[in-house]
C-alpha positions as CSV (number, residue, x, y, z in Angstrom):
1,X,-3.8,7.1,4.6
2,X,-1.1,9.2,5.7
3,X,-1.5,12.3,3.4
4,X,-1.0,15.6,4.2
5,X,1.0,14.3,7.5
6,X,5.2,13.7,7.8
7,X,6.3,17.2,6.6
8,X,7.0,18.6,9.3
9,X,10.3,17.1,10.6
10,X,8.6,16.9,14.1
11,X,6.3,14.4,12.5
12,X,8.6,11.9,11.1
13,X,7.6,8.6,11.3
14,X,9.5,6.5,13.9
15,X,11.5,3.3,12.4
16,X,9.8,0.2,14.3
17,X,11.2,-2.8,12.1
18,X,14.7,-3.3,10.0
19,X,14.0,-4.9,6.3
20,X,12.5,-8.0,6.9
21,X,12.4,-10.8,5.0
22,X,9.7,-12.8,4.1
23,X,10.6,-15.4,1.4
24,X,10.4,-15.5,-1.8
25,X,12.2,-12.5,-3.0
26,X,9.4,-10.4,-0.5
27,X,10.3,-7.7,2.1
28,X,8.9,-5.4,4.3
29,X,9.7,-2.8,6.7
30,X,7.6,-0.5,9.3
31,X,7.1,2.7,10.7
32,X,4.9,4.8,13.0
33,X,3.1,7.5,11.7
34,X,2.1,9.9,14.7
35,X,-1.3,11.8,15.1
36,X,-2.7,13.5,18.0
37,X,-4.0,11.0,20.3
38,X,-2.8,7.7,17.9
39,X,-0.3,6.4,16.2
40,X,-0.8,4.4,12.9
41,X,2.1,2.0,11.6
42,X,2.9,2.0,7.6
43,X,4.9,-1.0,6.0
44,X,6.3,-0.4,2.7
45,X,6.7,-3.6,0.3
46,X,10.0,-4.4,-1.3
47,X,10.5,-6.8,-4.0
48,X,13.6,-8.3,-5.4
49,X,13.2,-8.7,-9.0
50,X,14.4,-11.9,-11.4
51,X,16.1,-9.9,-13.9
52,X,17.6,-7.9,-11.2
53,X,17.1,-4.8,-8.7
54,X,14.7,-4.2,-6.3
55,X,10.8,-2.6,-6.7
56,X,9.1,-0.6,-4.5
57,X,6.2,-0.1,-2.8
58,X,4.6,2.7,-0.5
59,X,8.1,3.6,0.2
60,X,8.4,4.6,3.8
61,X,10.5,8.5,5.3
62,X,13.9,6.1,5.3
63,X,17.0,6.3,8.2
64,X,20.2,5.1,6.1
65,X,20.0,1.4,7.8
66,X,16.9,1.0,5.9
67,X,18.9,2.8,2.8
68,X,21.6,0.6,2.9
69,X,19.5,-2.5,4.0
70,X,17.3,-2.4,0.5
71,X,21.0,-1.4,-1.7
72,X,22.5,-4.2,-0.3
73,X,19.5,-6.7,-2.2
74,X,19.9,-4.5,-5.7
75,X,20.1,-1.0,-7.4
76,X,16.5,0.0,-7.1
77,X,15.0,0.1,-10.9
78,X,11.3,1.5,-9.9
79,X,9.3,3.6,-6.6
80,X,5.7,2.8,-6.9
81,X,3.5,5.2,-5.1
82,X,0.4,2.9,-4.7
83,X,-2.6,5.7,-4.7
84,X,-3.4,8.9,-4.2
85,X,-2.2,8.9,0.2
86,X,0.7,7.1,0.0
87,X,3.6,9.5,-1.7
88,X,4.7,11.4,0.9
89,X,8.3,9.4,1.3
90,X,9.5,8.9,-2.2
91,X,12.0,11.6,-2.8
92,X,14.7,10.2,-0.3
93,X,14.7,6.6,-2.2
94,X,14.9,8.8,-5.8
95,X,17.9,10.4,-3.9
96,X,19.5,7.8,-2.9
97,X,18.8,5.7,-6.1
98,X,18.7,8.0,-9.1
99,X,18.3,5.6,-11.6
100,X,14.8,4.6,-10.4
101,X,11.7,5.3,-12.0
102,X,8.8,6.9,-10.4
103,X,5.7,5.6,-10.6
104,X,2.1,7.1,-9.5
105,X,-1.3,6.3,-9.4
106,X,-3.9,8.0,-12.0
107,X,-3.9,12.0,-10.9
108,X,-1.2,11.4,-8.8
109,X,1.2,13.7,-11.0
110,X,-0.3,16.8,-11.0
111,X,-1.0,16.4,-7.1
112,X,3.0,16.5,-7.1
113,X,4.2,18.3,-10.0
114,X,7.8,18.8,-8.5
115,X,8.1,14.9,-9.1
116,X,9.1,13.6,-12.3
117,X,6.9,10.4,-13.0
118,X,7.6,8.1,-15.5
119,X,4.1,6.5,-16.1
120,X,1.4,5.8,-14.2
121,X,1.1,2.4,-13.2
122,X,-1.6,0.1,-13.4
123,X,-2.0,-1.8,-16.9
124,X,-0.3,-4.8,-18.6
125,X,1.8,-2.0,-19.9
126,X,3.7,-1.5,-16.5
127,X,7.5,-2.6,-17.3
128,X,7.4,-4.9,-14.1
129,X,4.1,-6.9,-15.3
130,X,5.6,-10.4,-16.5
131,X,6.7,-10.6,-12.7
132,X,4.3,-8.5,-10.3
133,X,0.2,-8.2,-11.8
134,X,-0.9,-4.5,-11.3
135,X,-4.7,-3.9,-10.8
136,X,-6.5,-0.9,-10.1
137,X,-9.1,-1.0,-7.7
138,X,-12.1,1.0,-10.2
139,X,-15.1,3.4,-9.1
140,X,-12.5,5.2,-6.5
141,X,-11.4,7.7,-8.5
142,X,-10.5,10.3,-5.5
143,X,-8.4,7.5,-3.8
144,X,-7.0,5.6,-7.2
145,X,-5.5,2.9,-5.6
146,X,-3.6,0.0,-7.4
147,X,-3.1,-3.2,-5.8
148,X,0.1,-5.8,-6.5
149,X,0.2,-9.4,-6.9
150,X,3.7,-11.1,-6.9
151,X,3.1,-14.0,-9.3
152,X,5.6,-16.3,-8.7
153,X,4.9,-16.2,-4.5
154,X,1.0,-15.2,-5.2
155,X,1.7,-12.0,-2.6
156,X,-0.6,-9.7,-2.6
157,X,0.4,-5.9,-1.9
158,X,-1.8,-3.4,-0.8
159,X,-2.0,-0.2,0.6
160,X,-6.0,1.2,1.7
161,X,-7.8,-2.0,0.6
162,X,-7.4,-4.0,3.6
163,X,-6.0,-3.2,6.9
164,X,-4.2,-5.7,8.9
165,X,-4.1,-4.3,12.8
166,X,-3.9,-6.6,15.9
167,X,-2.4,-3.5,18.3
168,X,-3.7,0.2,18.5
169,X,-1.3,3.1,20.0
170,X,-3.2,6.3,21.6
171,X,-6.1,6.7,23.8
172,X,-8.1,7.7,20.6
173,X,-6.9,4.5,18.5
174,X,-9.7,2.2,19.8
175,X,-12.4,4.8,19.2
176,X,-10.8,5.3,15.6
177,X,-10.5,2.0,14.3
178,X,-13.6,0.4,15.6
179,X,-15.6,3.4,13.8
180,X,-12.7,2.3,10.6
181,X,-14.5,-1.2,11.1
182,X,-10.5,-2.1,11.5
183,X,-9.9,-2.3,15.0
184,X,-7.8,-6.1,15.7
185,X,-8.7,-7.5,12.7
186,X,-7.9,-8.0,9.1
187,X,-10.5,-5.7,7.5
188,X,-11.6,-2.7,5.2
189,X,-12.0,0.3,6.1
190,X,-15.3,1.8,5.9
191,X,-14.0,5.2,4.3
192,X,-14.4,2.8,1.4
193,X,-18.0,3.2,1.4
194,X,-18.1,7.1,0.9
195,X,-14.9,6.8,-1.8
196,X,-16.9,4.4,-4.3
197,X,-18.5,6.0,-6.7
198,X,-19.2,3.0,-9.3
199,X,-19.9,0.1,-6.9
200,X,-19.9,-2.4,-9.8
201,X,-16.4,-1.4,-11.1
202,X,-14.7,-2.3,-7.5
203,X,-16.5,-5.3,-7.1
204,X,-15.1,-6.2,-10.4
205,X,-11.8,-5.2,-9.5
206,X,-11.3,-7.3,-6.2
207,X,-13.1,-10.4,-8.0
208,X,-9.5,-9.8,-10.5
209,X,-7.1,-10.0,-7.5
210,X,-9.6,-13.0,-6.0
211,X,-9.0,-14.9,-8.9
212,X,-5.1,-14.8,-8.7
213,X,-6.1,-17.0,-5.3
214,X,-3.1,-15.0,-2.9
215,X,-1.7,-17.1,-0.6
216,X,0.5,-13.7,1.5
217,X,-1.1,-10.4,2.4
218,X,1.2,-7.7,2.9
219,X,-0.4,-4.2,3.9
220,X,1.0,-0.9,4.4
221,X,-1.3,-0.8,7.7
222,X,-0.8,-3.8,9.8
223,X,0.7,-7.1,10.2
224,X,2.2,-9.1,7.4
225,X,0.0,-12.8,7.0
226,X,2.6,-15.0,5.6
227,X,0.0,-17.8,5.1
228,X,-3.7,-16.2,4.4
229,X,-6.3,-18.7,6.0
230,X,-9.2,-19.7,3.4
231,X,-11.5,-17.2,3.1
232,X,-10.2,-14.1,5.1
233,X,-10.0,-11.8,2.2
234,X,-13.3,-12.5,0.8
235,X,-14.7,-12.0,4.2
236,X,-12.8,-8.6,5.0
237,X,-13.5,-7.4,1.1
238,X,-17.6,-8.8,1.9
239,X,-18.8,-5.2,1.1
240,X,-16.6,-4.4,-1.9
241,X,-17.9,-7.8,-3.5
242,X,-21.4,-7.2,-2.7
243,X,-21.8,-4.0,-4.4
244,X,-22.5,-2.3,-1.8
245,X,-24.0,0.6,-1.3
246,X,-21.6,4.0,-1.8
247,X,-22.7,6.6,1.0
248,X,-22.7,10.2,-0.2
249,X,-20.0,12.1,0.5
250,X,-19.7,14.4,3.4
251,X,-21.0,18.0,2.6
């Protein structure tokens, strides 16, 4: 979600969390992104790999704690940027760790042309698949998100499929998340329904990460669940799996 915002220096996002750790070779670490009237936290996903170095995700605008924090766990081997909204931070970890590969969602590389990507991720072919299961959310093509599952911890990474938000900043947060459908609760946004062109491919797609049965959820918007209660993401993905209805998009 926060594309097109952070670019201006005035905008950087405020550093809310140090790297936390969640077990299992699973960290985190949060921000806030500022908007007129709201604020919006983003968590970026870091995994420490068995075979050694560090992946990862939704990489966050860094401060050199947060630099230093992640180098102290491993050399950093790859930079996912999850989906077509989530990119905006990556050239500061390529910086810092120049042996890391680069890798975007579908589109994602002519969107930033500067960047040198080294494949786009998604398949069994991804070099990090015997450890983390990559699978693309299909029928979304604008937003081209791929979703994570750590297989050893069964953690589920995200970044626009779900929201997890129990607080709201801003006088116009409220109003914007309870439109969102997102407002206090762990949930999908209902942008969804005017970004899903084939309805059948992403209910396909989210039956895939079903079946891998998560047992963490961490999202770049929202609060960590360290122990997913039976049934919450089947409940917050109810529309996805239904097939439901795409709306048209907006004129």
């Amino acid at each position: 979600m926060p594309d097109g915002v952070g670019r201006d220096p005035a905008e950087r996002p405020i550093m809310t969390s140090p790297l936390d750790d969640h077990g299992d070779g699973i960290y985190s670490a949060s921000a806030i992104m500022r908007f007129p009237g709201f604020r919006l936290p983003i968590r970026m996903a870091a995994v420490q790999l068995e075979g050694g170095g560090m992946w990862l995700h939704s990489p966050i605008a860094p401060d050199a704690a947060l630099l230093d924090a992640v180098a102290a766990k491993g050399d950093v081997r790859f930079v996912v940027a999850p989906n077509q909204l989530h990119h905006l931070f990556v050239q500061p970890w390529l910086d810092r760790f120049p042996r890391a590969q680069l890798w975007g969602a579908p589109g994602l590389e002519h969107k930033r042309s500067e960047l040198k990507f080294a494949g786009v991720h998604g398949t069994a072919k991804d070099p990090w698949h015997d450890e983390i299961e990559s699978i693309r959310i299909d029928g979304a093509p604008k937003l081209a998100e791929t979703v994570f599952v750590h297989r050893r911890s069964r953690t589920l990474i995200v970044t626009d499929l779900v929201f997890n938000l129990r607080t709201a900043e801003g006088w116009l947060a409220p109003l914007l998340l309870r439109m969102m459908g997102v407002h206090g609760k762990l949930a999908q946004s209902r942008a969804w329904r005017f970004g899903v062109k084939d309805r059948a491919a992403a209910a396909a797609s989210v039956r895939r990460v079903l079946e891998l049965s998560p047992r963490r959820l961490v999202v770049a918007h929202g609060e960590v669940i360290d122990a997913l209660p039976e049934g919450a993401l089947e409940r917050a993905l109810e529309w996805m799996l239904a097939g439901g209805k795409a709306l048209p998009a907006a004129a």
